[in-house]
N, C-alpha and C positions, 0 to 999 in steps of 0.2 A: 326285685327287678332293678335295671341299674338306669341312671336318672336319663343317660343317651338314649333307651330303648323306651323310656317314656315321656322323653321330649320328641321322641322320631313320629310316635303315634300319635300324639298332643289329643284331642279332645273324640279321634276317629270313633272310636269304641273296643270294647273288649273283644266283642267277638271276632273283630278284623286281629286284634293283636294275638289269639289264640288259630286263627286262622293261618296265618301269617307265619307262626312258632313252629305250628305242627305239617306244613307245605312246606314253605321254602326254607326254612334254616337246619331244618332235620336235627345231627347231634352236634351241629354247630352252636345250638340256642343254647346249653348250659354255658357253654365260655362264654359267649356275649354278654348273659346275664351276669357274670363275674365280674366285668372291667366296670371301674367305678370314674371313670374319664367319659363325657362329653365331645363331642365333636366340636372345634371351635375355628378358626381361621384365626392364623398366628399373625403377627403385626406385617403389616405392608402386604397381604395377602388378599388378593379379591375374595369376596364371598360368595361360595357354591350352595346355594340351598340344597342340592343334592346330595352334600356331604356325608351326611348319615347313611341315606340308599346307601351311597356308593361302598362304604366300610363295611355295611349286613352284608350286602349282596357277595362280598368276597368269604365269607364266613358261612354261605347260603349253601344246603345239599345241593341244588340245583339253583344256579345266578341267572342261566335264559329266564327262568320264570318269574324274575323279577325286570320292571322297567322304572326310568325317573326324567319328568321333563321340569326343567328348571322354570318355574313361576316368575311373575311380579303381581305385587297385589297392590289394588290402589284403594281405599274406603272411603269413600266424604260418607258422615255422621250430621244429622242435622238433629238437633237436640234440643228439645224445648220443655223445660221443668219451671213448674208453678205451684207455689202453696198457697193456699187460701185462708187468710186469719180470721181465726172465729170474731178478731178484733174490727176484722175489715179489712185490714193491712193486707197486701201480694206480696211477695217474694217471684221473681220470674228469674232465671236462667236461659236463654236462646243460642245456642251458637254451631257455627258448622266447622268442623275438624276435619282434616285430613293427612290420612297415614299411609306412610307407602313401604312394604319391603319384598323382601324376598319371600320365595315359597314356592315346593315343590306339589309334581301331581306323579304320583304314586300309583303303578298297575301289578298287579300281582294274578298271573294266569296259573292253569291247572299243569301245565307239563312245560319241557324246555320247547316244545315246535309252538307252544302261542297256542292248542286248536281254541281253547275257549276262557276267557276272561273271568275271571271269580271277582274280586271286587278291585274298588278304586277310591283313592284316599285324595285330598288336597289339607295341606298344614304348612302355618309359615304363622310366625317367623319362627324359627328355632332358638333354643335360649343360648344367651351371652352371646348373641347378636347384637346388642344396643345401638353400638354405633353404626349399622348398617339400614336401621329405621329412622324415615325422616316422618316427623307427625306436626303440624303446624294450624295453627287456627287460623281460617277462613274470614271470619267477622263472629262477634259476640258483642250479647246488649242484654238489658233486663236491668233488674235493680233487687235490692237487697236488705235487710232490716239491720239495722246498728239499733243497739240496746247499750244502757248502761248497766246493766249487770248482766249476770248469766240465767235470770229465772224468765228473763223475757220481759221486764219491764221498761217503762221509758224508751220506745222503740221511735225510733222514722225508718224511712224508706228514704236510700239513697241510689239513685241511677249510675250503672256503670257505662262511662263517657267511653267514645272511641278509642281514645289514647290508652285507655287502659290497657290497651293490648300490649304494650312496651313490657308492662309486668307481668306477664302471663306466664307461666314455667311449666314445663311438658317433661315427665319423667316419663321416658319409654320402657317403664318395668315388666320383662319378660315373662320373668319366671320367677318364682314364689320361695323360701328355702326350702322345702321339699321336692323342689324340682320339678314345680307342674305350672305347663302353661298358662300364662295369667292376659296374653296380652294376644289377639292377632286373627286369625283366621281360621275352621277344621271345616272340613265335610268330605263324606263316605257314601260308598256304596257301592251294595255286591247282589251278588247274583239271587239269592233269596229274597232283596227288595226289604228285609225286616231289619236291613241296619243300614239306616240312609237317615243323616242327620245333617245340620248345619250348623255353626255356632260361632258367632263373633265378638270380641272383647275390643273397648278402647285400651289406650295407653293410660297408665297412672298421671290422672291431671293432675296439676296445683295452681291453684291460680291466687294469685294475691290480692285477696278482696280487703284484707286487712288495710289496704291502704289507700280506699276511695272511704271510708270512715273515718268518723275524728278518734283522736291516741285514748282518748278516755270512752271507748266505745266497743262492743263484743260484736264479732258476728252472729248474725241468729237466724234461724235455727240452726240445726242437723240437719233437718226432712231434707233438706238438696242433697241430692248423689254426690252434684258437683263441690259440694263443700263438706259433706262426710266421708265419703267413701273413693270420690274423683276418678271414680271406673262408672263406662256405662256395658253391658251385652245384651245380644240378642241369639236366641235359639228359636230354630225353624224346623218344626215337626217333617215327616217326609214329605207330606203332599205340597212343604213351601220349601224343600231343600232343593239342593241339584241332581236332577235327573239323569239317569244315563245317555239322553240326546244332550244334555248340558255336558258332560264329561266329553261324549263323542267330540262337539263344537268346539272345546276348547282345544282338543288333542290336532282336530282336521282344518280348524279354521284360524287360532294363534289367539283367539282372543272370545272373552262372555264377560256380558254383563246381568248382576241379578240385584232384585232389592229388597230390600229384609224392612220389616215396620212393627212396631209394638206400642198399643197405647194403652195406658192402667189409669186408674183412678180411685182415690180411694173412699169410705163413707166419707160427705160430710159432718155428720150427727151421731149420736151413739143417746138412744133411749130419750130421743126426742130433745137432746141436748146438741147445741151447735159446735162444733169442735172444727180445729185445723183440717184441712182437704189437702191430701197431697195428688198431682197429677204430671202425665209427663206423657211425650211423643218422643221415640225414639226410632226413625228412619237412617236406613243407609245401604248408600251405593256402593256395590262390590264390582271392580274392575279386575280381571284377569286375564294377563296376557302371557302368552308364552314366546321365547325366541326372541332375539333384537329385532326389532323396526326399522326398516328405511325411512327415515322422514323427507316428507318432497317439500318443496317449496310451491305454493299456487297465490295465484289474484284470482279473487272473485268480484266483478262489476256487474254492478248492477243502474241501467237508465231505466227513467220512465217516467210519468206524469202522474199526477193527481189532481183533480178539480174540485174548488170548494164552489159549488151553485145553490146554497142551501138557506144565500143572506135574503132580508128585505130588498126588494127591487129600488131601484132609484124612482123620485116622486119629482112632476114635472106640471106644476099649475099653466099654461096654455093662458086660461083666464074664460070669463063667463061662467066659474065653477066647473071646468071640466080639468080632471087630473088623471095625469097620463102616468103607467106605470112602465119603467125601463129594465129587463135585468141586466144583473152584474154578476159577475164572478173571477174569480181567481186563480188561475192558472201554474203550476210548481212544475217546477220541473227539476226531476233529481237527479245525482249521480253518487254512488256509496260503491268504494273499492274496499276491499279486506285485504288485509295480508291473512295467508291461513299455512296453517302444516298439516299434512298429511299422512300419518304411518301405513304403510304397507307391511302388513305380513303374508307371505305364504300367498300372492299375490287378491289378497283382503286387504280394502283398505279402510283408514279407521279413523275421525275425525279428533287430533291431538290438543291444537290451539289457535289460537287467533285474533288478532285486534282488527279497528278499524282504523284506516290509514290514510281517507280521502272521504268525504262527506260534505256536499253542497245543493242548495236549490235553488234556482232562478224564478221569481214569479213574474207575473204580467197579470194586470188587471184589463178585462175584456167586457166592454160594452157596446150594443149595439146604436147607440146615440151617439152622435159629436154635440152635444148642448153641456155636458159637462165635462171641467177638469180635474180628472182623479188624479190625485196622488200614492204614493205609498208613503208610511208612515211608519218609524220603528214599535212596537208596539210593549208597553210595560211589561217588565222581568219577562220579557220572551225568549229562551233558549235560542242561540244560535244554529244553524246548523252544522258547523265547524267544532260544535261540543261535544260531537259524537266522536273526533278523532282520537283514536288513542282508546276508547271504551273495548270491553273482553267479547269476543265472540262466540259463541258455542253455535255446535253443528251437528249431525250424527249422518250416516251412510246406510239408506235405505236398498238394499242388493248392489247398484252399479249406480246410486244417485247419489250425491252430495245435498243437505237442504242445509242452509246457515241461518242461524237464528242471529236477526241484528237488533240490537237494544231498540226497546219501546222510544218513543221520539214523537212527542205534540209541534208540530209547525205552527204560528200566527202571523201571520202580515195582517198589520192593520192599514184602512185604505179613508180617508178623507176624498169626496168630491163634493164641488160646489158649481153651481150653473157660470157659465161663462161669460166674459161682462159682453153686453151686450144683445142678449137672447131677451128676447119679450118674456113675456109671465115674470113666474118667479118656481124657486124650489125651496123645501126648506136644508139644511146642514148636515150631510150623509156622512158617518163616520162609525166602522164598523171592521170586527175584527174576523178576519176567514184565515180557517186552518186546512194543514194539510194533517192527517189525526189517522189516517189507515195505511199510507202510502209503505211504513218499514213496514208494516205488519204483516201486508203480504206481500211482499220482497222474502219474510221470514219464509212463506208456506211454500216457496218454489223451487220444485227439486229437480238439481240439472245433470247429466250423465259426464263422470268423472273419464273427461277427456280433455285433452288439450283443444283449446279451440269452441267446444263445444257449447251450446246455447238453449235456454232456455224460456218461455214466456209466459207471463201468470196476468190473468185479469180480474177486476172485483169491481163489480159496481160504478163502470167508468172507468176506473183505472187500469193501467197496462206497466207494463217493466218485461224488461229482458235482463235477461241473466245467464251473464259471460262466465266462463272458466277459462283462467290461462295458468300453462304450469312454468312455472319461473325457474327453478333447480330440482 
């Protein structure tokens, strides 16, 4: 079989590639399996995932009964590997990766008029594509054992710092020399329902851990993927692969999202003897879109209020032993604009990106006594509210609603009052810190109808906000 007609099928399955053989290619399939050429896109040439289709299908008994809609795949990988030393020592690996490319979705019907759908394929990237995958890491942390030798002894544990990402190096290795997919995305499925799979592979990591250890120092162990083997997959039996309402959504709507999860663990003990533990969570997000996106330009504002009435009351000696209690409370009052974009396909629309661009709160301290003068007071390491500008947004589109998730955000105003000079009795020295603690939170839960102009209002506990949509481009 020649290496194009087994990078075309990548991880689909046999019986789609015999299916496939014996339907659409008829006595076209001996010559195909001849040519020992690849499909590739030559320099300065955009990349067609489709490329392959497009070449069978000319070589096909019958090309109606085949189709091809050009993919993008997007994966965040969140990946967290830990060993446990029989010594005591961890070893931990954490991080989220994200790889983006090309990728077709594949239909292959029983005759040229369409009447009925036999199966359906999705596969990307194709090999000696490299340059056409972008894969970059997200954040990573953990730490690592340096040993002076290689049998494991003499070991510490050193933390990998933020910075380290500077050295971090990403081989997007396709394809294998036997010419079999090693790196990306497949899932299938046909009309018998007994060949429906899913399967996903990272890109070949490398990460230079050699160089948060001292020069006279080994890495250790193996047990990490991330520094043995620097691939992670996952495979999804049928009842967690993509369904054919999932195939249907992507073809009718431009865009599916699914998530694949895998967690193993291994003996700690072997014969009541405590040995190394290897263990690992491997989650990830599959974004598939088809077609170019419109991206729109929108503001999303959001006013509203929140009340901290939760403090000690103000204390007011009168005199004769009678003590009078006063409440207090604190009063916020906020404003949060986002910048956001917006993809449309296929007029679906699909939450892309977003900062925040505007973030303030005005408080007022409210008491029903004039015998005390309150202040306000800045209050220790207290976050601004101005710290939110510039922070990532995420959102998603519930049928015809937009909901924006705004970063978690503690408010404190601290408030000092003291009885007023003049006033009979006495009080004693009120100084106390009130927060605003739920106000973004539900800001996040309110979901407003993707219109220009369009408004929405969410309450909790006291609280209120409305929540504007404007479309800017």
């Amino acid at each position: 079989m020649s290496q194009r007609i087994r990078a075309f099928f990548g991880l689909t399955g046999v019986f789609i590639l015999i299916l496939f053989l014996t339907t659409a290619l008829g006595p076209a399939a001996s010559g195909a399996a001849d040519q020992k050429t690849k499909p590739k896109p030559s320099a300065g040439q955009a990349y067609d995932p489709c490329l392959p289709i497009k070449q069978i299908k000319q070589m096909a008994g019958d090309p109606n009964s085949i189709d091809c809609l050009p993919l993008k795949i997007e994966i965040t990988w969140d990946v967290d590997e830990r060993v446990f030393r029989a010594s005591g020592m961890t070893d931990q690996v954490k991080f989220t990766l994200v790889e983006e490319y090309g990728a077709y979705l594949y239909l292959l019907y029983d005759s040229g008029k369409r009447k009925k759908l036999i199966s359906m394929a999705i596969s990307g990237p194709e090999p000696e594509v490299e340059r056409f995958i972008n894969a970059r890491f997200v954040k990573i942390q953990g730490r690592i054992l340096g040993c002076r030798d290689l049998g494991g002894s003499n070991c510490r544990e050193y933390d990998i710092p933020a910075q380290e990402l500077a050295v971090t190096v990403i081989k997007a290795a396709t394809v294998d020399e036997d010419g079999d997919v090693q790196c990306g995305f497949s899932a299938s499925w046909d009309e018998m329902g007994d060949v429906r799979e899913a399967g996903l592979n990272t890109s070949q990591l490398s990460l230079a851990f050699e160089q948060i250890i001292p020069k006279d120092y080994y890495v250790y162990p193996k047990l990490l993927h991330v520094v043995e083997t620097g691939r992670f997959g996952l495979k999804a039996d049928a009842e967690k692969a993509l369904s054919y309402d999932d195939f249907a959504k992507l073809w009718e709507v431009g865009e599916l999202v699914k998530y694949f999860s895998e967690k193993y663990q291994s003996p700690g003990s072997i014969a009541g003897h405590k040995i190394d533990q290897y263990a690992r969570s491997v989650e990830a997000t599959v974004k598939i879109t088809s077609g170019e996106a419109k991206k729109e330009k929108w503001n999303v504002i959001v006013e509203g209020r929140e009340s901290d009435d939760t403090r000690p009351p103000l204390i007011y000696n009168p005199g004769a032993g009678v003590k009078d209690q006063h409440p207090i409370s604190v009063s916020f009052e906020w404003k949060l604009i986002g910048n956001i974009v917006l993809a449309k396909r296929k007029n679906r629309y699909s939450f892309d990106s977003g900062r925040v661009s505007w973030a303030s709160c005005d408080s007022k301290v409210i008491q029903i006594t004039d015998l005390f003068d309150c202040r306000k007071k800045n209050c220790p390491d207290a976050p601004e509210p101005g710290s939110l500008m510039g922070r990532v947004l995420s959102g998603g589109v519930e049928g015809q609603n937009l909901r924006i998730s705004w970063p978690e955000f503690n408010l404190r105003e601290c408030v000092e009052c003291n009885l007023k000079p003049g006033s009979k009795g006495n009080a004693p020295p009120y100084k106390m810190a009130f927060g605003s603690n739920m106000f973004v939170t539900m800001a996040s839960g309110v979901a407003v109808p993707i219109r220009d102009g369009a408004t929405a209002k969410g309450t909790f506990q006291g609280m209120s906000c409305t929540v504007t949509l404007k479309k800017v481009s």
